[in-house]
Every structure is written in structure tokens, then in C-alpha cells.
N, C-alpha and C positions, 0 to 999 in steps of 0.2 A: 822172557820165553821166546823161543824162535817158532816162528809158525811157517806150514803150506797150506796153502787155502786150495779147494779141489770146487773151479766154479768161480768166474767173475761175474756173476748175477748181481741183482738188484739190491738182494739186502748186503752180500757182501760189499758190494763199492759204498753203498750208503748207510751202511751201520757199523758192521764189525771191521771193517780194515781202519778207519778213524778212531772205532772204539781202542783195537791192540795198538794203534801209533799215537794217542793221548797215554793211554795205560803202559807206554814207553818198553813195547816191546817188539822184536825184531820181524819183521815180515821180510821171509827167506826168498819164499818161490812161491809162485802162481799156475796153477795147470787146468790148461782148456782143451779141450779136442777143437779149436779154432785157435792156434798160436798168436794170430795176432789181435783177437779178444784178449788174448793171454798176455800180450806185449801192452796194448792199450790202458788195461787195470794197472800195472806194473809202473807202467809210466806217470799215471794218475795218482797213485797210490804209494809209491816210495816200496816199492816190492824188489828184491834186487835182482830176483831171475826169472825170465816166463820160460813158460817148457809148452808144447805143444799135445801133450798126456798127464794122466793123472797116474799115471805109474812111475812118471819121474818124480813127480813131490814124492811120494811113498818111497822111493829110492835115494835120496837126499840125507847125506850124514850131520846136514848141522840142521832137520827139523827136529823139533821136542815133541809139538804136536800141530794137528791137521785140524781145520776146518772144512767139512761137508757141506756144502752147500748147492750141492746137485738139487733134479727133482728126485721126488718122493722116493720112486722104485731102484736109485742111487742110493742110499743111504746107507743099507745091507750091505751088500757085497763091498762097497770102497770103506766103509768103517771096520766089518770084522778084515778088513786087507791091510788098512792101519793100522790095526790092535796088534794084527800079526806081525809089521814090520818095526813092533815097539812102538809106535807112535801112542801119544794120548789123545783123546779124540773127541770134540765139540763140535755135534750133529746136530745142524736144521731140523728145526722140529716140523712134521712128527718124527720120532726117531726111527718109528716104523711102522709098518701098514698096519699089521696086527701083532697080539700078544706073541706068536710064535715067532717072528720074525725077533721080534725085541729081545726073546728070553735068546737064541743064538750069538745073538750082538753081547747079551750081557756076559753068554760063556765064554767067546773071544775073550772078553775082558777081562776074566777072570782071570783066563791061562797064561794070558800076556801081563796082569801086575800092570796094566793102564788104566788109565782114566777113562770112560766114558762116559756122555753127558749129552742129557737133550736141552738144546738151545734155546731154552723159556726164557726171555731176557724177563717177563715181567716179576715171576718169583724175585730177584735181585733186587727191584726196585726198593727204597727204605719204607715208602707208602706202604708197599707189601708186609712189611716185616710187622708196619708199625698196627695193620689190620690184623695182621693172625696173634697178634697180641693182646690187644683190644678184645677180639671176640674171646680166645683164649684165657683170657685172666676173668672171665666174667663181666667185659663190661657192656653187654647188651641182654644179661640175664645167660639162662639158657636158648644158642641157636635153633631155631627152629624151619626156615627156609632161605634160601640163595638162591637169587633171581640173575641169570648173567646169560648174556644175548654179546654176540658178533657177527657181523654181515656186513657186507658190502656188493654192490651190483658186477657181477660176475660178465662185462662184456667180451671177451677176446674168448670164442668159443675153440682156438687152438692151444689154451695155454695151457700146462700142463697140467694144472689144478682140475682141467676140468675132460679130463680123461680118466677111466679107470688103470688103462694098462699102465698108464705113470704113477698108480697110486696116488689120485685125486679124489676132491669132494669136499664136501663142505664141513663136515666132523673133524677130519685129520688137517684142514689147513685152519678153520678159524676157530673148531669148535676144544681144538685141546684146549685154550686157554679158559672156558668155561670149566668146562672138565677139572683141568689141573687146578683150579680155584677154590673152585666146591669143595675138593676132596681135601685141600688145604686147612678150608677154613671148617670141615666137621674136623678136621685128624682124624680122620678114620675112611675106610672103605665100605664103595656102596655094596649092600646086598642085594638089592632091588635094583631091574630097570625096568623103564619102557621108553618106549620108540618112536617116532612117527617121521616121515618120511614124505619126501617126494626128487626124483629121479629122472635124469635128463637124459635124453635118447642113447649120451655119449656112453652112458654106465652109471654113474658118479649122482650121489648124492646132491640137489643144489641148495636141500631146508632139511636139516635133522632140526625136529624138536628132540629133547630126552626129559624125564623125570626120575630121578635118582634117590633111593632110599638109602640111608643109613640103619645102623644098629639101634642109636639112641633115640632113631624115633625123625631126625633131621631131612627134609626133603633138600633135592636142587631143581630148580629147572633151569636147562641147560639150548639155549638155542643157536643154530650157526646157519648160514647162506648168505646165497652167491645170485640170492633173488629179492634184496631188498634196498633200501635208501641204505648210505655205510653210516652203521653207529654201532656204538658199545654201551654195555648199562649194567652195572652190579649192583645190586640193592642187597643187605645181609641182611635177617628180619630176627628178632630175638623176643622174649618175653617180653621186657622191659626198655627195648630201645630197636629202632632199625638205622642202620649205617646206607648210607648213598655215597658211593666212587664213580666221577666222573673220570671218560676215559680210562677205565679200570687196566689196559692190557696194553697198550701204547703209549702212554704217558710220557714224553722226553726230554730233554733239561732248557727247553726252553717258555715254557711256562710252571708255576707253581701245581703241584700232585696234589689234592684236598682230598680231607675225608671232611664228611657231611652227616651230622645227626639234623635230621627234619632240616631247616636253611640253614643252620647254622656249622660254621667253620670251625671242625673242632683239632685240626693238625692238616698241614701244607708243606710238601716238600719236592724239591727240584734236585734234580740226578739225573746221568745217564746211566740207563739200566742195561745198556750193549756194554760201556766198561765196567759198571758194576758185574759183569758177568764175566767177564775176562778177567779179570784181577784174582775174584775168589776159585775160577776156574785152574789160574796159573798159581793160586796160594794150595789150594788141594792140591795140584798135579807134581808141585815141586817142596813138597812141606819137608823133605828129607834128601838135598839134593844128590846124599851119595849114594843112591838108591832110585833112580829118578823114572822108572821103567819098571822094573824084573821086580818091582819089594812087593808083600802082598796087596790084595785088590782097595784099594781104595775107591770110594763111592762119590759122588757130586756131591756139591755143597747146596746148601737149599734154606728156605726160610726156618727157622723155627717152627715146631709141632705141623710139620707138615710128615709126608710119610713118603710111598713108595711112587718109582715111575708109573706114568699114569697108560702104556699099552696097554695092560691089560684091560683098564676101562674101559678104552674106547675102543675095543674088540670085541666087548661086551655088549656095548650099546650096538655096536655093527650088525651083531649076531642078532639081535633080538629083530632086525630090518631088513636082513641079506633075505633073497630070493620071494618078499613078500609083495603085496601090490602097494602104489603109493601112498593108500588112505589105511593101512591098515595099523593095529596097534598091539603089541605083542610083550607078555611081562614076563620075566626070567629071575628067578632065584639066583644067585651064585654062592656056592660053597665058599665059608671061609679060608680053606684051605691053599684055596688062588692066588694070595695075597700073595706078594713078595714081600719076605722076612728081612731083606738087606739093613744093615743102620747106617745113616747116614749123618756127616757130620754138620753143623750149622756154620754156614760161611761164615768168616770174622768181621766183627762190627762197621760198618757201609763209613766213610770218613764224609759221606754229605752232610750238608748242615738239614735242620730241622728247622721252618720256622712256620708257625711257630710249635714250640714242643708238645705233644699229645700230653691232654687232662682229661686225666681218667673220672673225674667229679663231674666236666663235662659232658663224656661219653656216657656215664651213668644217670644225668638229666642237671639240673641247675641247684646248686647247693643253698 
């Protein structure tokens, strides 16, 4: 796949330009509104062309597809701009600030027969896969709650995270991957939320707690800020068993991924989940190559029994906090009608190893 990347930022130098040149695919052009940021990545990175706009990658006849990797309040307008210019398109998560933003991105998408995709490397990871199966196939009973927290101490009070007008805060940069996890591992969408909050002069959220209900009865608590020690923690609790994932959302190939019943090591595995995501990104985007743009709309690939993009969630949870004071706590119904009905298809089998292989006799308790 030939790629433009829109943005020589952090994750791009240090995640996805490595992950598409392992994953043995072409990086075309690089576009900065600073050329020689533009020229610098390029250099760095084995890019063949910097441009000094992002409207020349977008103008470019040998990209297939674009990388977004702007802040937040980029993602809009330079993704439905790609979708429009045929590009298929692999947007920094959050894809977008709120549900309405997201559902315009997804009609772009539509009309153009592109790809779009929000940029979860951790869905990809085979840990992932091998957890939504697990809980999935019944092996911790029936789920009952999902405890999943990300934070880390938010010091650069210029960055764009912690702005509102850039579409910052602490739900949209750390707390999708709670979010998107929950909803993974019920398969199903919340009905219920509530809120709580606390808000930094700049605008911007810096601690959303949430608590998330399900149909089945399924709780999440969901936490994200930009005001604590940096860790991550998923614990999945079921009748008969609870699941412990260290480093549940960044996990990367250079130590072993565990999953954990009480101490015990019940499956361990190593991958990178930046080219586990480009691989399945470029196996969706190009599954028909004579067709490779304009065929109908094809959807992202994604774990098994997970379900839809998660804007609307966390739009949800935004609404029940927007305009309220920081201690306040507010619950909201949503109609199931909100849902997004799209189907999506399950990426093709991760080629990392496994070691060692999940036992489900394990997961279930000691035979």
C-alpha cells in the first residue's frame, strides 16, 4: 500500500511510519504546514517526498491511502477531504470530537466506496482477540463488570490535548480505549450512563470518571486523566472467574502481553499492534484490487464480537458532563435506535505466535 501521512508527530515517527516500513509498504509523501518538519520525518523515515501542505499529499496520484495524524479538531475536515479525493483513510483516534462529527466522516465514506478507520492499535493486538474470546465463549461465566482506567500526568499545559478549541480532554485522548474495550467485551451497546467530571480553566475535561450500563445487566467503569501517576488496569469480573490485563492498551512487541486469572498466567503474547493494524487496514482496503476506491463501502476490520465505532459513546458520556459543575453527576437513557447498524468484518488471523496458547480449562478454574 502507498501511503501520505498528514502530520510528522510523535506517534507517527514512533509508531506507524515503522509499523508501514516493517509491514513492507510504500511511504509516498509526508505533509507539514512546516516543510522542513516535513523534510526531517522524510529523511528519518524513508518517505520519498515532503511537501510543505497537506493538500498536496491529498493531491498525489500514487497515494492509496492517508494517515491523519493531526490534533483532534483536524481529523474532520482532512479525512472527509481524503475520502473525497478517493483516498482510504487511517484517522488518529479519537476519530472525532463527537457523534455528529463522526456520522459526516462516515457519509464521506460512504459516497467515496473508502475506507475509514479509527486508529485503536489495541483492538489488533492478538491479547485482544484472545480476551473477547475468552470472555465470549463463556469462560469467566456470565460478564458482569469491566474495570478499565488510563491516565497519565498531563504536564505541558500548551498541548493540544489540553485545549478545548483543539478538541481536547481527557475522555477523547485516553479514555476511548476504555470505552472501546467495555463495549467490546459486553458486544453490546451502553444504555445507561453516568458522569463525573472535573475541568481545567482551559475547557477540557482533565478526570472523567463514567459508569456504563448494558442491556444484559453488564456494568463498565470507565476512567481517563491527565491528573494522575501514568498507568493502565483492566480487570474483567464474571460469575465464575475475573481476568487481570496488564498494560491492557499499549502493550508492544517488546515484552510478553499476559492475561491473568487471580496470579496465574493463563496465555502470553508479543506483537506489534501499530502493524497488526496496518496489515489488516491494507488487507480490508485492498481485498479487491480492481476495485480499489469507488466499489461499495467497506467497513474496518476489528476483533471478533465487538460491534460499532465508538463516537457515539463517547458523546454520550460527554453530554451527560457538558455545561454541568465538576462535582456533579447526571444519568441518561439512550434509545436503542442510536446504534450504528454497520457490519463489519473480522480482520484475518494475526500471524504472531502465541506462547503460550490460551486454556480455556484454565480460564475456567483448575481441572
Amino acid at each position: 500500500m502507498r501511503w501520505g501521512i498528514l502530520g510528522p508527530g510523535g506517534i507517527a515517527s514512533g509508531a506507524l511510519a515503522p509499523a508501514m516500513r516493517a509491514a513492507g509498504h510504500d511511504l509516498a509523501v509526508v505533509g507539514s504546514r512546516s516543510l522542513t518538519r516535513a523534510q526531517a520525518f522524510a529523511a528519518n523515515h524513508g518517505v520519498r517526498r515532503a511537501r510543505g501542505s497537506y493538500a498536496e499529499v491529498l493531491d498525489a496520484r500514487d497515494v492509496d491511502a492517508v494517515y491523519i495524524a493531526l490534533p483532534n479538531d483536524g481529523h474532520e475536515p482532512w479525512a472527509v477531504a481524503a475520502l473525497e479525493a478517493g483516498k482510504h483513510v487511517l484517522c488518529e483516534k479519537p476519530l472525532a470530537p463527537d457523534a455528529a462529527a463522526a456520522g459526516r466522516m462516515a457519509a464521506a465514506s460512504a459516497a467515496s466506496g473508502c475506507l475509514l478507520m479509527e486508529a485503536v492499535m489495541a483492538r489488533f493486538h492478538p491479547r485482544t482477540r484472545a480476551l473477547l474470546d475468552i470472555v465470549g465463549d463463556g469462560g469467566i461465566g456470565r460478564l458482569r463488570t469491566v474495570w478499565a482506567s488510563f491516565a497519565f500526568p498531563m504536564t505541558d499545559r500548551a498541548n493540544f490535548r489540553a485545549a478545548a478549541v483543539t478538541g481536547g480532554g481527557a475522555l477523547l485522548d485516553v479514555g476511548v480505549y476504555g470505552v472501546s474495550m467495555s463495549r467490546w467485551l459486553a458486544a453490546d451497546e451502553p444504555d445507561t450512563v453516568r458522569t463525573l467530571r472535573r475541568v481545567w480553566p482551559t475547557g477540557v475535561d482533565a478526570t472523567t470518571a463514567a459508569l456504563l450500563g448494558v442491556p444484559s445487566g453488564a456494568t463498565a467503569s470507565v476512567h481517563a486523566s491527565f491528573e494522575t501517576a501514568r498507568h493502565q488496569t483492566l480487570e474483567v469480573v464474571g460469575t465464575e472467574a475475573t481476568l487481570r490485563v496488564p498494560q491492557p492498551f499499549t502493550a508492544g512487541p517488546d515484552r510478553d502481553a499476559e492475561i491473568l486469572r487471580d496470579a496465574q498466567v493463563v496465555g502470553a503474547w508479543r506483537a506489534n499492534p501499530y502493524q497488526e493494524m496496518v496489515e489488516a487496514f491494507a488487507a480490508a482496503a485492498t481485498e479487491d484490487v480492481r476495485r480499489p476506491c469507488r466499489s461499495p463501502t467497506r467497513s474496518p476490520p476489528r476483533p471478533s464480537s465487538t460491534r460499532s465505532a465508538t463516537p457515539a459513546d463517547r458523546d454520550r458520556a460527554a453530554a451527560t458532563i457538558r455545561r454541568r459543575t465538576p462535582s456533579s453527576i447526571q444519568e441518561r437513557t439512550w434509545p436503542p435506535s442510536s446504534r450504528c447498524t454497520t457490519s463489519r468484518p473480522t480482520p484475518r488471523a494475526s500471524r504472531s505466535t502465541c506462547a503460550p496458547p490460551i486454556c480455556r480449562s484454565c480460564v475456567r478454574g483448575p481441572v
